[in-house]
C-alpha positions in Angstrom: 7.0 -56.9 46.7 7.7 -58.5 43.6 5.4 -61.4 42.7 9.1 -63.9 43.0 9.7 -61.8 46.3 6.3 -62.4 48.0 7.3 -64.6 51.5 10.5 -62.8 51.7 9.1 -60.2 53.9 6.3 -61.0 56.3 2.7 -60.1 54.6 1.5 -59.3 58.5 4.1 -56.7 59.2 2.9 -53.3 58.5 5.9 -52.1 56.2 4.5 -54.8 53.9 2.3 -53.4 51.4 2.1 -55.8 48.6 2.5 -56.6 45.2 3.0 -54.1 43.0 2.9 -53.2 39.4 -0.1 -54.8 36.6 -2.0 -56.6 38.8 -0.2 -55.3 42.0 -2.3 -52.8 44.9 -3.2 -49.6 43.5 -1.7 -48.0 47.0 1.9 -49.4 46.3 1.8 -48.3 42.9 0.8 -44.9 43.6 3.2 -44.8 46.8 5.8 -46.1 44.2 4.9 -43.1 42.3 5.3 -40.6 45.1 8.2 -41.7 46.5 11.5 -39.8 46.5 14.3 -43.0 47.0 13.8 -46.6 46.0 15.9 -49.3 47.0 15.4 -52.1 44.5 16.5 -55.4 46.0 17.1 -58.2 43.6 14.3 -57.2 41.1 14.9 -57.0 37.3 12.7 -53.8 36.9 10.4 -55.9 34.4 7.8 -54.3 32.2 5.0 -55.5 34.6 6.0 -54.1 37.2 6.9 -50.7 36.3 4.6 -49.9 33.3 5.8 -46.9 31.2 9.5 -46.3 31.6 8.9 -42.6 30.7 6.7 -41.7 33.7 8.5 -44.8 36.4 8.9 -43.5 40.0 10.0 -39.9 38.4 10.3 -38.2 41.6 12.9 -40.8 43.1 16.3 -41.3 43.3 17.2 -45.4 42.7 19.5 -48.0 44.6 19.6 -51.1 42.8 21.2 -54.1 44.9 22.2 -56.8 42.4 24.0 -59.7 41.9 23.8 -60.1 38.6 25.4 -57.0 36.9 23.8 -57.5 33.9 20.3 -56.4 34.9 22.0 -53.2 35.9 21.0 -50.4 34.1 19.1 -52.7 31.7 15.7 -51.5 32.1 15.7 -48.3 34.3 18.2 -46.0 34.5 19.2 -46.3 38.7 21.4 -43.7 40.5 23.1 -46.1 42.3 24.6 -49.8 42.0 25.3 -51.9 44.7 26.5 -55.8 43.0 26.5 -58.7 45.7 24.4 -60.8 47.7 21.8 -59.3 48.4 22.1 -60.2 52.4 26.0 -59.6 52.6 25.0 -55.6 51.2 22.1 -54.8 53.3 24.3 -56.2 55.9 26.9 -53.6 54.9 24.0 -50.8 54.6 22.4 -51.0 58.1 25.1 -49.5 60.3 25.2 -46.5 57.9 21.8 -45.6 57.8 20.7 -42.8 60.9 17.2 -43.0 62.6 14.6 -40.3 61.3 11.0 -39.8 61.6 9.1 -41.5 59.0 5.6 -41.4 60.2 4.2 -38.8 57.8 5.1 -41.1 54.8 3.9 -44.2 56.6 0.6 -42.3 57.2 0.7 -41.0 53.5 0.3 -44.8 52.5 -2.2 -45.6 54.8 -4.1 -43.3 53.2 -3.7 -44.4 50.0 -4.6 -48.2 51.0 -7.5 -47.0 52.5 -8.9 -45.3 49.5 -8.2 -48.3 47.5 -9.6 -51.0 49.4 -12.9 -50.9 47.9 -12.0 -53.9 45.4 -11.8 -56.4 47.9 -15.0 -58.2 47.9 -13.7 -61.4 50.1 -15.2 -59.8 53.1 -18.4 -58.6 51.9 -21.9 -60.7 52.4 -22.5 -64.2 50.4 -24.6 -62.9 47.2 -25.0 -66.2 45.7 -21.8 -65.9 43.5 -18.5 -67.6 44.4 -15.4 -65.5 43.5 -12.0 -66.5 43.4 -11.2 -64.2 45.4 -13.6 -65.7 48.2 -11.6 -69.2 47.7 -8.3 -68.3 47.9 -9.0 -65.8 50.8 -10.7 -68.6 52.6 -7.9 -71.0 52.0 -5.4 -68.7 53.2 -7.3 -68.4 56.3 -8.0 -72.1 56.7 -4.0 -72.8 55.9 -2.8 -69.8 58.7 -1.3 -68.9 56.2 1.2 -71.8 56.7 0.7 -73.6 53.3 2.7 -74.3 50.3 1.3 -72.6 47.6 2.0 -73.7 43.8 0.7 -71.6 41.1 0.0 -71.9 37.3 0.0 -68.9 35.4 -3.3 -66.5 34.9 -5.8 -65.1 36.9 -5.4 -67.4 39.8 -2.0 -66.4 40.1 -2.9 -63.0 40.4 -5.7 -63.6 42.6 -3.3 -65.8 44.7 -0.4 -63.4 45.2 -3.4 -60.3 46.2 -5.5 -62.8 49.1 -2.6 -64.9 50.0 -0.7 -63.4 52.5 2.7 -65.3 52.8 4.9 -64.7 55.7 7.7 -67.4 55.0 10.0 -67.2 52.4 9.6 -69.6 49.3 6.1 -70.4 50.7 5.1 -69.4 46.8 6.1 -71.4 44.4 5.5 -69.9 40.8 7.1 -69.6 37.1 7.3 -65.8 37.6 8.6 -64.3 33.9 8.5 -67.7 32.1 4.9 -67.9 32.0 4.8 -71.6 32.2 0.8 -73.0 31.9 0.8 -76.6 33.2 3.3 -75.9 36.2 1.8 -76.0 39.2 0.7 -79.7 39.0 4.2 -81.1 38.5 6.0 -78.7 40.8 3.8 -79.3 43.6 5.0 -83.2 43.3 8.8 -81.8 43.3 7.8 -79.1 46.1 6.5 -82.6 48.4 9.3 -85.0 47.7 11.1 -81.5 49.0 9.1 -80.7 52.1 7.1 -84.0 53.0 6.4 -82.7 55.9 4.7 -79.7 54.6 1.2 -79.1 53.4 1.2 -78.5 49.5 -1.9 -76.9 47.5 -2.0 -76.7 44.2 -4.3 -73.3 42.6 -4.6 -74.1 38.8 -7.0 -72.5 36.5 -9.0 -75.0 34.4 -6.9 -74.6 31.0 -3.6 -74.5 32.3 -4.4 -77.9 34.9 -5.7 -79.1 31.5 -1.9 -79.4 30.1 -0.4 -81.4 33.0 -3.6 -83.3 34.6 -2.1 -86.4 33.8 0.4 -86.4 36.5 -2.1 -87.3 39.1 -0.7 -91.0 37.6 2.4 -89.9 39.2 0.5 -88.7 42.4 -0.8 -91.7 42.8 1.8 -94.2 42.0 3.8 -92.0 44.5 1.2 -92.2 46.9 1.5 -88.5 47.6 -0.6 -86.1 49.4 -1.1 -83.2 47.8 -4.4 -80.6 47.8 -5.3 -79.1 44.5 -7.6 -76.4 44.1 -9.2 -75.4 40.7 -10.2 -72.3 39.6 -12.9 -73.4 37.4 -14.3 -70.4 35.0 -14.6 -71.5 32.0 -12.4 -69.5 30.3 -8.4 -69.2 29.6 -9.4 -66.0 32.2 -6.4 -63.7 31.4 -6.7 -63.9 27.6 -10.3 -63.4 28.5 -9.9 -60.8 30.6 -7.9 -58.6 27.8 -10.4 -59.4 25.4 -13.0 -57.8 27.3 -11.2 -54.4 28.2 -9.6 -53.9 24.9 -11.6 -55.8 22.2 -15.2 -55.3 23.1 -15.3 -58.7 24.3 -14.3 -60.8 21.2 -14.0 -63.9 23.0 -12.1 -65.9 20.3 -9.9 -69.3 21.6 -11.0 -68.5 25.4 -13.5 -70.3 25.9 -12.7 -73.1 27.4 -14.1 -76.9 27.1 -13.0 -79.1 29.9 -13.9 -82.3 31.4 -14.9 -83.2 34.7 -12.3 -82.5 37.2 -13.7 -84.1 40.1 -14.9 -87.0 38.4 -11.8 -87.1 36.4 -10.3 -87.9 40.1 -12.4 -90.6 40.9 -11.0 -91.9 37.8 -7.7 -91.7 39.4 -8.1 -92.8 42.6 -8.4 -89.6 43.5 -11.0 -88.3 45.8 -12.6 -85.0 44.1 -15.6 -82.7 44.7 -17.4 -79.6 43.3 -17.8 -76.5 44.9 -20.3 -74.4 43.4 -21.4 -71.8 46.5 -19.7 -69.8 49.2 -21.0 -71.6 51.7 -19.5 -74.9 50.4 -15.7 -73.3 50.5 -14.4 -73.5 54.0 -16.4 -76.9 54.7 -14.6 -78.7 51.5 -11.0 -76.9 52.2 -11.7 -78.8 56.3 -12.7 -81.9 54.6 -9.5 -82.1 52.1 -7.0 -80.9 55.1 -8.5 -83.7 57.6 -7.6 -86.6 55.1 -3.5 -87.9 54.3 -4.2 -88.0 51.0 -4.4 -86.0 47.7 -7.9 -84.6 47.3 -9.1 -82.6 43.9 -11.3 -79.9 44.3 -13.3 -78.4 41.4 -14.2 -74.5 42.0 -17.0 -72.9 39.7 -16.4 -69.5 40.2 -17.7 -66.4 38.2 -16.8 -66.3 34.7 -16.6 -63.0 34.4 -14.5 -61.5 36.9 -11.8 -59.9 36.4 -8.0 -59.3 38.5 -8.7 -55.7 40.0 -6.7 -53.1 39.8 -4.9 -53.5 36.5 -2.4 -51.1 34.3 -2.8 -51.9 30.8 0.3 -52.8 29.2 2.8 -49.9 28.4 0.6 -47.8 30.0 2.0 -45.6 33.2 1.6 -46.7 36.8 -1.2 -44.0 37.6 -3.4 -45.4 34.9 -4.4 -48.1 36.6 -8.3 -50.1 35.8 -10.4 -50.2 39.1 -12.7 -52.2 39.7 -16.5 -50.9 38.3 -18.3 -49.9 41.7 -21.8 -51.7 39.6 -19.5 -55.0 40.3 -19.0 -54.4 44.0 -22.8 -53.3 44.2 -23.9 -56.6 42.7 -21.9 -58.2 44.7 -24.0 -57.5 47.6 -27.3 -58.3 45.6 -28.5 -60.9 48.0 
């Protein structure tokens, strides 16, 4: 899946292996790279998602169903163009296509995952630091899964798309390519006027919240109930996080100065909290779900951390940055 395509397939159904490209699982990169025919479903072939055009999916033949003909052919070269909606073709494509045996490919990728799984550190033992990871894992499980989900753009969004496992379409909400910092906020006020029904969360990182906070006026004069979770590190943490791999950590405009989220609430109206430990996550996320009302939680998680794996930019697929096995170590330090 595509980051803008995550929802339109189940996350619980086996086929489903994830995001793929920069940030995406190192098993559906690599199985991208071993496979002989991809079928590219309304995707745009960006440059994060297929790293080095020179060394792209090599081995495969390419089907690329498109409505808009102008992303045909624009990035990679495909072997095949199907233009329409993309229902109406795959509609068209079923009846065509004869059963066959794929359990030897299917078994190829577990394999992969398996070896790859080591960067998840949401299930392994509370060590005294609280990773995002831990709180959007916990808030997927807390949700069902059954959330709206409105991103900003950075680390969280990355960290969202890997431990939120969506199984409805356009359960995501997120600016994709634009890039926009400062989104989530006010599209999580359009995405409840839309669904009022529906239980909207906000995950922001502290800078880009910073650009749009002050529309918790608008939440309030709406009386709206929307949850917002912050993904408080400090840091702008992408910018950050390039700093450290490729300039020896010269952290210059990354740090980050920010004011009191949850007392910025209160100012507000708004009732908001600080979670500093793992063991204050799932309590907080029952506390905010119980009440019919917008509540602001504050999230200090690790500074440091990084989104695991990662290809640096322009580089190939099979280049990818794991995480360091010291992290995962400390991570069990008690």
């Amino acid at each position: 899946m595509t980051l803008l395509g995550l929802g339109a397939f189940p996350a619980s159904d086996p086929l489903n292996l994830g995001m793929m490209g920069m940030h995406g699982e190192a098993w559906v990169n690599n199985a991208i790279q071993d496979a002989d025919l991809l079928i590219a479903v309304g995707m745009r072939f960006d440059d994060r998602v297929t790293g080095d055009l020179r060394t792209y999916a090599q081995k495969a033949r390419k089907i690329h169903i498109e409505v808009d003909r102008a992303e045909i052919n624009k990035n990679v070269k495909v072997d095949a163009a199907l233009i329409g909606d993309a229902r109406e073709v795959l509609e068209k494509l079923l009846p065509r296509l004869e059963p066959f045996d794929r359990s030897e490919w299917v078994a190829h990728v577990n394999k992969l995952k398996g070896d790859s799984a080591v960067r998840d550190i949401q299930s392994l033992p509370d060590s005294g630091h609280l990773y995002a990871a831990h709180v959007i894992n916990d808030l997927w499980k807390e949700t069902r899964g059954e959330a709206i989900v409105v991103t900003d753009v950075g680390q969280h969004q990355m960290w969202e798309a890997q431990y939120y496992h969506h199984n409805q379409p356009r359960s995501l909400i997120t600016s994709g390519g634009l890039g926009t910092m400062g989104f989530a906020l006010p599209a999580a006020i359009g995405a409840k006027f839309a669904r009022p029904g529906d239980e909207v969360w906000v995950i922001a990182g502290d800078g880009g919240f910073q650009m749009t906070m002050c529309e918790l006026a608008t939440i309030v004069q709406e009386k709206l109930n929307v949850k917002i979770a912050i993904i408080n590190n400090g840091y702008l943490g992408m910018v950050r996080q390039w700093q450290e791999f490729f300039y020896n950590k010269r952290y210059v405009a990354t740090p980050l100065v920010a004011p009191d989220f949850a007392a910025l609430a209160n100012a507000f109206g708004i009732r908001g909290e600080r979670i500093t430990t793992r063991g204050e996550v799932i309590p907080a996320i029952r506390a905010a779900r119980e009440v019919s009302e917008t509540v602001l939680l504050d999230f200090r998680v690790e500074q440091e951390d990084s989104v695991y794996p990662m290809v640096p930019a322009g580089a190939s697929l099979d280049e990818m940055i794991r995480r360091p096995s010291s992290l995962v170590e400390t991570s069990q330090e008690p």
